[in-house]
C-alpha positions in Angstrom: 61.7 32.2 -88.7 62.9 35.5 -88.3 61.3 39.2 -89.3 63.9 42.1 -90.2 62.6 45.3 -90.3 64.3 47.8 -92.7 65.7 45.0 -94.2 66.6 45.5 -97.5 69.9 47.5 -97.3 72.2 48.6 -94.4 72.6 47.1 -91.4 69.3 45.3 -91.8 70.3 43.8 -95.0 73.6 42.6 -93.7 71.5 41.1 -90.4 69.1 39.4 -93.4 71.9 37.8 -94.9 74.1 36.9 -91.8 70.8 34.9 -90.9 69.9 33.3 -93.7 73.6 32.1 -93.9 73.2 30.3 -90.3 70.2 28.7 -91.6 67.1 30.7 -90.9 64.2 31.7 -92.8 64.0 35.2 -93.2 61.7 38.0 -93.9 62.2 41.5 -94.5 59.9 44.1 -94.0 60.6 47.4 -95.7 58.8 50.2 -97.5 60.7 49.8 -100.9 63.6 47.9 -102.1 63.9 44.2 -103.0 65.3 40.8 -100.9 68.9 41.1 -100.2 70.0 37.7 -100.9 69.1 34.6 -101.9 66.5 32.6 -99.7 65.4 36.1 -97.9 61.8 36.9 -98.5 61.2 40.8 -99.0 57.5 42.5 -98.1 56.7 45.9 -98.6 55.6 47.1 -95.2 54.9 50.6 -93.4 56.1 49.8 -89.8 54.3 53.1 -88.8 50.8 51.6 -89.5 49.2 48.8 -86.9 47.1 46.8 -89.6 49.7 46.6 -92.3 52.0 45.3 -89.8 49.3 43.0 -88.6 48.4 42.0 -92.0 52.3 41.2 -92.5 52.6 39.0 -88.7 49.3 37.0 -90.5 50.8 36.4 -93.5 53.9 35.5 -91.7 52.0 32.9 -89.5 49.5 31.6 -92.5 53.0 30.6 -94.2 55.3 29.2 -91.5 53.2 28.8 -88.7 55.5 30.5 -86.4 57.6 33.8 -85.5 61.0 33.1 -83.6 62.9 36.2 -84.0 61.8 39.7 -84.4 65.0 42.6 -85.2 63.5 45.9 -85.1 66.3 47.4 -87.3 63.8 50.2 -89.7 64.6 54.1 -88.6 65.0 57.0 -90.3 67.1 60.7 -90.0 65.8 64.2 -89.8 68.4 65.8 -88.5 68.6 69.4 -87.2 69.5 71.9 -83.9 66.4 72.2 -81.5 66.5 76.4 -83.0 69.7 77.8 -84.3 70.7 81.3 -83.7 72.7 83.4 -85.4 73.6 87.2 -84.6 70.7 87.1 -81.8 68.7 86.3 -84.7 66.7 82.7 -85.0 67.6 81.5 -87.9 66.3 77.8 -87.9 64.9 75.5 -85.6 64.0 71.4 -85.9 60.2 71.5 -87.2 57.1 69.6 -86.4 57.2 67.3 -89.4 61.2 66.0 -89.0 60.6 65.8 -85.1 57.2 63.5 -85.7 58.6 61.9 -88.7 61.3 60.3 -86.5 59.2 59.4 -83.8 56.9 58.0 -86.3 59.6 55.3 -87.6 62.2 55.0 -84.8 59.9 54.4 -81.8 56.2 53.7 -82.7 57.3 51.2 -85.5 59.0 49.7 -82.8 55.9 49.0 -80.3 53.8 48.1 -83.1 56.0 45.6 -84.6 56.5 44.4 -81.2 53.1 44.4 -80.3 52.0 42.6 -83.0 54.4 40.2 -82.8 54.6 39.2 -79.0 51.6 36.9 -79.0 52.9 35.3 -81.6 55.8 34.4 -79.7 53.9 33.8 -76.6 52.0 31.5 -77.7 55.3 29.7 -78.7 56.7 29.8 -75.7 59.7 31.2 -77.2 61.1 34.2 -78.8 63.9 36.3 -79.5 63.2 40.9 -80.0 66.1 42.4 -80.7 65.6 46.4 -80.9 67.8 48.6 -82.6 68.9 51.5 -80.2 72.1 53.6 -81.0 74.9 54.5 -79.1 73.4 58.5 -79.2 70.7 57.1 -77.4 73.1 56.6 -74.4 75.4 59.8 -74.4 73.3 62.1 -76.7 74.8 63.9 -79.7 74.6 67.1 -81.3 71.6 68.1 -84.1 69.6 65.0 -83.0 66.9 65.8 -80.9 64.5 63.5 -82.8 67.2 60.7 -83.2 68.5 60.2 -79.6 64.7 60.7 -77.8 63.9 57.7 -80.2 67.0 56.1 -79.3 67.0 56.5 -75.3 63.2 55.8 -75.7 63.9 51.8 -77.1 66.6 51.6 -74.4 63.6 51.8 -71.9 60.8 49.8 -74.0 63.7 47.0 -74.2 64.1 47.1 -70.3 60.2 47.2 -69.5 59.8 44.3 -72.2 62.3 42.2 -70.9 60.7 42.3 -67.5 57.2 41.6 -69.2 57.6 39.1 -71.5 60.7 37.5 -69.9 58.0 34.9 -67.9 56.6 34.0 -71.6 60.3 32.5 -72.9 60.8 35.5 -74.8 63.8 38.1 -74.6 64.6 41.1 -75.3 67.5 43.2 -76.3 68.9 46.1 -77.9 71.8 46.7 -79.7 73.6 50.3 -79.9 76.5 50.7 -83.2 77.8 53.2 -82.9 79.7 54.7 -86.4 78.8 52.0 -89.2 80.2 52.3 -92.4 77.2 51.8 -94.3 76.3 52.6 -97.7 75.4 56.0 -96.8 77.8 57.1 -94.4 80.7 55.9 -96.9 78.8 58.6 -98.7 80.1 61.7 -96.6 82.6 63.7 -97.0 86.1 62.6 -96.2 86.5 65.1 -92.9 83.6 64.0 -91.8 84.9 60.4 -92.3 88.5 60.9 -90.6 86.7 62.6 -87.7 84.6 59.5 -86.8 87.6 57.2 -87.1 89.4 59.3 -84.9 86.7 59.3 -82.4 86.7 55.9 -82.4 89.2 54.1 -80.0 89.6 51.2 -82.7 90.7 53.5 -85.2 87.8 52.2 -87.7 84.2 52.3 -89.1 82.1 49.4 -87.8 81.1 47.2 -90.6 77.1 46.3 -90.9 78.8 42.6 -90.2 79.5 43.9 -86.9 76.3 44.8 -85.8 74.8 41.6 -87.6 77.0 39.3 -85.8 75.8 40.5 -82.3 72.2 40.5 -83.4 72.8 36.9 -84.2 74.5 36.2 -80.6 71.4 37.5 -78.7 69.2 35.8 -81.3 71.1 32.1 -80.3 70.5 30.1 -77.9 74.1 31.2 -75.9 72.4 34.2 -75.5 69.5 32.8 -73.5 69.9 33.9 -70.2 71.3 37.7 -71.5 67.7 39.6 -71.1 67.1 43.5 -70.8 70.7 44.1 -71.9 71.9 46.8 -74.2 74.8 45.8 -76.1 77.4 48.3 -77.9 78.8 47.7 -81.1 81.2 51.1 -81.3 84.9 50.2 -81.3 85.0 52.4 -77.7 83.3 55.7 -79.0 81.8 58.1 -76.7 80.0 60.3 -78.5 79.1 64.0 -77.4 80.0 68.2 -77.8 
């Protein structure tokens, strides 16, 4: 049984899917949206708020009696400089409400998914958390102060996790993509396009299959002994000024 948050489109779609396909039941928890495939289950769920998310690992449990896999795949974008200056002038700055807003999503859904669902999983004996990071989480990136403290920030709950809950059967990992050609990116303009191929040593856009496909190798049993690891998924990009 596996639990995909942000699940119904992206990357956490793709991951839904790529699941199901090998066999697994699947659950997607998302604020809006629908299943994305046949045999996925779809709940609406706010991963920012502790009893709706506990209401959704009961439900979970009520129904199939068991929680194997948790991918913490939902985040969000609020992009902007930390203050932009122009002429000597302050012209903008990142505000209160896009800074929390990220935090919010990106790395408290991530300890309260987690939370909720580790003693699930302990009791088990057994489980799989796979946390998505970003590859701006390890080199930083421009307009994202919101995005990569999230980012950096999973990196370290993964590694403190791993140790913890490691003795229990359980493991955990992150993944980092790096440029995915998702629904949305496809969506920017064509410069902006070019320059992230070109960046990238592979001469490409990931696909969301990319990402999918290594959340599936940590969730598998060939990926039992890999534990606290952060694994890139970025055709070679290093990201930066």
């Amino acid at each position: 049984m596996a639990v995909i948050t942000g699940g119904a489109k992206g990357i956490g779609a793709e991951t839904a899917r790529t699941f199901a396909a090998e066999g697994a039941r699947v659950i997607v928890w998302d604020l809006a949206g629908e299943a994305p495939g046949e045999g996925i289950v779809f709940r609406q769920v706010d991963v920012t708020e502790a009893e709706n998310v506990a209401e959704a690992v009961r439900a979970v449990v009520a129904d199939h009696a068991r929680i194997d896999i948790l991918v913490n795949n939902a985040g969000i974008l609020r992009d902007a400089q930390l203050v932009k200056v122009k002429n000597g002038e302050l012209v903008g700055q990142m505000g209160d409400a896009e800074f929390d807003a990220v935090i919010a999503v990106n790395l408290r859904g991530v300890f309260v998914c987690t939370r909720a669902v580790a003693p699930v999983m302990i009791r088990q004996g057994h489980g799989r958390i796979l946390n998505a990071s970003s590859v701006v989480g390890l080199y930083g990136n421009f307009g994202q102060t919101n995005y990569v403290a999230t980012k950096a920030a999973v990196i370290g709950m993964t590694r403190v996790w791993a140790r913890e809950l490691g003795p229990k059967g359980i493991t955990v990992n992150a993944v980092a993509p790096g440029f995915i050609g998702t629904e949305m990116v496809r969506q920017m303009p064509e410069r902006i396009l070019s320059t992230m191929v070109e960046r990238t040593p592979v001469r490409r856009l990931g696909e969301p299959r990319d990402v999918a496909l290594a959340y599936l190798y940590l969730a598998s049993d060939d990926a039992a002994f890999v534990n606290g690891a952060v694994l890139s998924v970025d055709g070679g990009v290093v990201v930066g000024t």
